[in-house]
N, C-alpha and C positions, 0 to 999 in steps of 0.2 A: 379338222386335223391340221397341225402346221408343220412344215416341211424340214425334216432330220437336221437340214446344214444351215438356212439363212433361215428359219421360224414365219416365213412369209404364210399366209394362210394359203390352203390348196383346195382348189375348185375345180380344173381340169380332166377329165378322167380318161385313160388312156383305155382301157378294158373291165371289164367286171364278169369275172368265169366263175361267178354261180357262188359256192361256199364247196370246205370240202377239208378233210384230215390233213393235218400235216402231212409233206410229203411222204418222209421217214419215216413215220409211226407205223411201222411192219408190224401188224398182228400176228399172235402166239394161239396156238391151240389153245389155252387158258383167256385169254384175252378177248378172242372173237367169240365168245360165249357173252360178252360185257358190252358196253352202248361203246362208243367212240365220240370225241370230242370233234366239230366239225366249226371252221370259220369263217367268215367271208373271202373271199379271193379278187381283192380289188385293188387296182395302180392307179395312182393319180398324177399329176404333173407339176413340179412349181413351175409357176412363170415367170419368176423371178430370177434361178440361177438352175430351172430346165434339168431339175432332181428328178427323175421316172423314182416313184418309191410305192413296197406296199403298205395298205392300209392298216391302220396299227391293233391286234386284235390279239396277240400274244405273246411273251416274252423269251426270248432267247435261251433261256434255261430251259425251257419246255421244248423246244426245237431240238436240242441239242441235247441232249441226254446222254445217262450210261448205255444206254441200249442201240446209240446210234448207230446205222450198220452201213455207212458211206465207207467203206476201205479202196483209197487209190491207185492201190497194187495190183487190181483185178481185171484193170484196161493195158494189155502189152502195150499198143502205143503209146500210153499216160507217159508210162515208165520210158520207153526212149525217148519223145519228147523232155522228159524230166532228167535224162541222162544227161542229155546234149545241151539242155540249158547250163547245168555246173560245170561242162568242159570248156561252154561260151565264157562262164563269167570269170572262170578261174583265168583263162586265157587273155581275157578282159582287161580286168581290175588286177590283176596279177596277186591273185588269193596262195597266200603259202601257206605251211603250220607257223606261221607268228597269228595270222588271220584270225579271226571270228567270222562266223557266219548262222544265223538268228532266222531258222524260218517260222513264221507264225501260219497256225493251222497246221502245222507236220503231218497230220494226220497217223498214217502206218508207218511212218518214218520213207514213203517212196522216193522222196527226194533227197533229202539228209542221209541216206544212207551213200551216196554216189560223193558228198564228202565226206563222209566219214574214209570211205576207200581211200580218198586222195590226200589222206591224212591231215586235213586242215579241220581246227573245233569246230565244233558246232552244237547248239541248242533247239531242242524243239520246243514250242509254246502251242498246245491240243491239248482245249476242253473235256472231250469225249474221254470217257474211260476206255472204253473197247478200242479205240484206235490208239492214245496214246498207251498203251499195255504192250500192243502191238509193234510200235517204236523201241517199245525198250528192249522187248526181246529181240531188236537188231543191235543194240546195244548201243543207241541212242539217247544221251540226257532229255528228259521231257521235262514244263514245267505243265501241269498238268489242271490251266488257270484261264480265263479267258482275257486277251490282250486289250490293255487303254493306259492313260496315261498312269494309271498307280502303278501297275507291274512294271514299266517300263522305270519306271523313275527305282522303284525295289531293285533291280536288276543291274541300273546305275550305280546305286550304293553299293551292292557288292561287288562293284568291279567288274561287271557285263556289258561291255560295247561292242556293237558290231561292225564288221567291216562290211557286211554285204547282209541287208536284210530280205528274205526272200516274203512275199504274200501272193499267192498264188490262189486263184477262185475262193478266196475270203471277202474280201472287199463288198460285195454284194451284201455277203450275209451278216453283215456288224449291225444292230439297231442306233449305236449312237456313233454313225459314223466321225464325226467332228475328234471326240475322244478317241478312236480308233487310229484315224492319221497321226494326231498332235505325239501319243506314243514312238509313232516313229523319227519324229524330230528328238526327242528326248535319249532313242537304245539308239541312234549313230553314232560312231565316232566323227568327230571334227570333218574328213573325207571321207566319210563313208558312203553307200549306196543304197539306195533301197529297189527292187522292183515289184512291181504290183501285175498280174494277169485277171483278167475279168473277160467276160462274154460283153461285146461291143453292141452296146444300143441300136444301134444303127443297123448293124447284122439283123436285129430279132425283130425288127420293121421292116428291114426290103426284105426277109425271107420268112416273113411272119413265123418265128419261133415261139411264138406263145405258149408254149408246153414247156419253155425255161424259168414262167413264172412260178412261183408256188411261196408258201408262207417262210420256207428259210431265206429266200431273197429278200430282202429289205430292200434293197437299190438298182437300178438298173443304170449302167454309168456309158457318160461318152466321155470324151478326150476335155471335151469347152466344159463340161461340170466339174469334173474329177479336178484340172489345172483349179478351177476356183477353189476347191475345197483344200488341196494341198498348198497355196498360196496363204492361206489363211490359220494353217496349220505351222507358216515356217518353213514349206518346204517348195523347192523348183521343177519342173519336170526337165530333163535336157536331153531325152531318146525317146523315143513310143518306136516299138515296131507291130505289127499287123501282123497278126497268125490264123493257122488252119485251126487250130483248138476250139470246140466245143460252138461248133457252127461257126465260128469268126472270133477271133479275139483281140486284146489289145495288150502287153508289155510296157507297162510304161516305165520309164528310168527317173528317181528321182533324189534329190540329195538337200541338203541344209543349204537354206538361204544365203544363212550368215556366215559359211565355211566352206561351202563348197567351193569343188577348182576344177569339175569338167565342164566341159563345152556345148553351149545349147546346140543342136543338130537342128539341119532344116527338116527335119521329118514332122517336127513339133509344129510347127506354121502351115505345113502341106497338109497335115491331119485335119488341121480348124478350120482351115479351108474348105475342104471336102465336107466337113459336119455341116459348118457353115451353109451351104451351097444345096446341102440338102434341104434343109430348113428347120435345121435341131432348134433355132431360135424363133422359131416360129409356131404357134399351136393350129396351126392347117397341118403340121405332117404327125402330129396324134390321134386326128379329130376319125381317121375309117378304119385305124386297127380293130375294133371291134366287126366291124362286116367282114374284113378275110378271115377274123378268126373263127365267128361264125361259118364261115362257110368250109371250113376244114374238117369242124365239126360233122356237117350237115354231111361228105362227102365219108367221111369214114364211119357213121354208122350206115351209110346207104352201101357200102362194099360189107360191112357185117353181114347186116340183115341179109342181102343176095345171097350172102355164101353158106347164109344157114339156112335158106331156101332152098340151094342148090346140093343141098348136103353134104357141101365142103366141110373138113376139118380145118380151123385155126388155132393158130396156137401163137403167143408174143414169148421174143426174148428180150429179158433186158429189164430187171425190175429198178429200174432206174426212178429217180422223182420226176422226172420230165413226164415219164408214161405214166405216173399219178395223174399228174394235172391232167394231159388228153385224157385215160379214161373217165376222171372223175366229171369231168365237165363235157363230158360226153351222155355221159350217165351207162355206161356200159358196165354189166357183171359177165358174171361167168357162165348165164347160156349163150351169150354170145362167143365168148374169149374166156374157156374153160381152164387153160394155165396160160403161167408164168415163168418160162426156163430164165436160172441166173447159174451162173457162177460161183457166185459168193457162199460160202456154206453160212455164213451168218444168215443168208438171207431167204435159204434153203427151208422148206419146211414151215415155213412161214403165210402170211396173208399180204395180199398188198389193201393200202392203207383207205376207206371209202367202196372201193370195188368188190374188196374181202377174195378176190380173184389167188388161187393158191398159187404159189412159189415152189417149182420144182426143180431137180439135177438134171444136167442137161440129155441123159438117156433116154426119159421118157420122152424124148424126137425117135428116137428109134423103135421105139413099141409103140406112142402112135401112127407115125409116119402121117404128119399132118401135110394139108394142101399147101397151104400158106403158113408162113413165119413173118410176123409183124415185129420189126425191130423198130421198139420203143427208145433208146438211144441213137438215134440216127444219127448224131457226131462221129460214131461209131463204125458207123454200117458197113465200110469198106475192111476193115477187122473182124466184124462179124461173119461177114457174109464169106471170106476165105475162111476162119476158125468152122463155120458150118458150110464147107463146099459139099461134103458130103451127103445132105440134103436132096442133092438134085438127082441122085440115083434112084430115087423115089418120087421125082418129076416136081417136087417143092417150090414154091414159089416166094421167094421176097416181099414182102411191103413195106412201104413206108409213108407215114400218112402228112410229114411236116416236109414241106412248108404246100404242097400239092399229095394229093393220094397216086403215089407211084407205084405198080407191081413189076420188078424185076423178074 
């Protein structure tokens, strides 16, 4: 295989968790009568410009389907976090109704909807059918197409430039990443901005997150890759901030080469720094991800097995893709971990994907009144574990198995 951005050949290997369904691909009563398609599950490393990427085994259109059932609107925090970003950048960039603003991935319209309130345009660009549908009944423009440099340059021509492009946890999941940046040199205008949010490499190695991999990730990004890639693309970075999102995250701020007029921030040089120092440039700090991953493994089916000794009831919340990867590469079913409480009524009713583990509303906590509640979203946990306080009146116990097996 050769590596997404420089084609350098990739020999490295960071991990390999087995093979296993896409994360997303939620089984149907109809469905789980039928075989499932299952892939390798493996990251490799260039050492050339230090891309974490997965191994190439399916295309994007299969990932990402009409049926996809990812809706953003179902984490309260998502949603403040996602508030207070468009109060920032209105604030910012001094976004008014002359503005545009261009998020790609919109999803349910979570974010696009907080300007639409503040009455400046904006467009949404979401593949998915079921989420961008969802958009528009906010009364959101969707285009309803996946983002590179055609669409962008189409959007030109009719007169679509944005002042402020939003890309929020997409970045990861583009398979030709190169084509994905160069679009956004193309939909700015002359000053315009762009931000990008991703889960920080670095996070998912000192806290061994390995349950963030799965087949819609294509990339795993740090600051020192990402800046190559956007350089090459035409664009600069001149802000990164560091966020609590989705175990650690990054922000990065970036704009036209050739046109832009904000100010590089020292934040940018203290980041590469910090990468630097840990040794992102170096293949000693990829080379024992696989032994803690293993061993996260090893510790959370030895708290199963015990409690179904013990004849504790467990039960997960949180049909998330992260809890894909653990269970699947766990190889855990449903004598062990008999449901799956979610939220999502899409997701309600359903199977999760390898495990076949059923997907329930969150009542049935209260008719079983299980011992344990393993919260598969652990970015989450602090939301969760108050939305389920009421839990503990039946003496319920928390878990959480990343990046250590913790029982709250």
């Amino acid at each position: 295989m050769k590596c997404r951005h420089c084609n350098s050949d990739l020999v490295l290997s960071l991990v390999d968790l087995g093979s296993s369904p896409p994360s997303n691909a939620y089984l149907t009563n109809v469905s789980i009568e039928g075989p499932e398609k299952w892939f390798p599950l493996r990251v490799l490393v260039c050492e050339k410009c230090w891309l974490v990427q997965t191994e190439d085994f399916t295309d994007a259109e299969d990932l990402f389907d009409t049926e996809y059932a990812y809706f953003s609107s179902f984490s309260d925090s998502w949603l403040v976090h996602s508030k207070q970003y468009v109060h920032d950048m209105i604030d910012r960039f001094r976004l008014n109704s002359d503005s545009h603003v261009v998020e790609v991935a919109a999803n349910d319209g979570y974010l696009l909807q907080y300007v639409k309130e503040a009455g400046i345009p904006c467009t949404g660009i979401e593949p998915t059918a079921s989420t961008a549908d969802a958009a528009r009944k906010r009364g959101i423009p969707v285009i309803e197409e996946f983002f590179g440099i055609r669409l962008a340059n189409e959007l030109v021509q009719k007169g679509i430039q944005a002042d402020l492009t939003v890309a929020n946890n997409v970045l990861a999941h583009v398979p030709d990443i190169n084509d994905f940046i160069t679009g956004f040199t193309s939909l700015l205008k002359p000053k315009g901005v762009a931000t990008f949010e991703f889960p920080h490499f670095l996070k998912l190695v000192n806290y061994n997150q390995f349950d963030t991999i799965y087949h819609e990730h294509f990339s795993y990004l740090t600051l020192t890759t990402v800046r190559k890639i956007f350089t090459r693309s035409g664009l600069t970075i001149f802000d990164v901030e560091e966020l609590s999102t989705h175990g650690g995250s990054l922000r990065v701020f970036v704009q036209r080469s050739d046109t832009g007029v904000e100010s590089i921030s020292d934040n940018v040089n203290s980041l590469l720094t910090i990468e630097n120092e840990h040794g992102i440039n170096n293949k000693k700090f990829y080379q024992d991800f696989q032994k803690t991953t293993d061993r996260v493994k090893h510790e959370f089916l030895s708290f199963l097995i015990k409690a179904k000794s013990e004849n504790k009831s467990v039960a997960a919340y949180g049909a998330a893709a992260k809890g894909n990867t653990l269970l699947n590469y766990a190889g855990v079913r449903k004598d062990l971990l008999p449901f799956v409480v979610d939220r999502n009524p899409n997701k309600q009713r359903k199977y999760m994907p390898g495990s076949r583990i059923p997907i329930v509303e969150e009542d049935v906590l209260n008719h079983v009144k299980p011992d344990y509640i393993i919260i598969l979203p652990w970015n989450l946990r602090s939301e969760i574990m108050h939305q389920l306080s009421y839990v503990h009146n039946w003496g319920c116990q928390f878990v959480t198995a990343i990046p250590r097996l913790t029982i709250y």
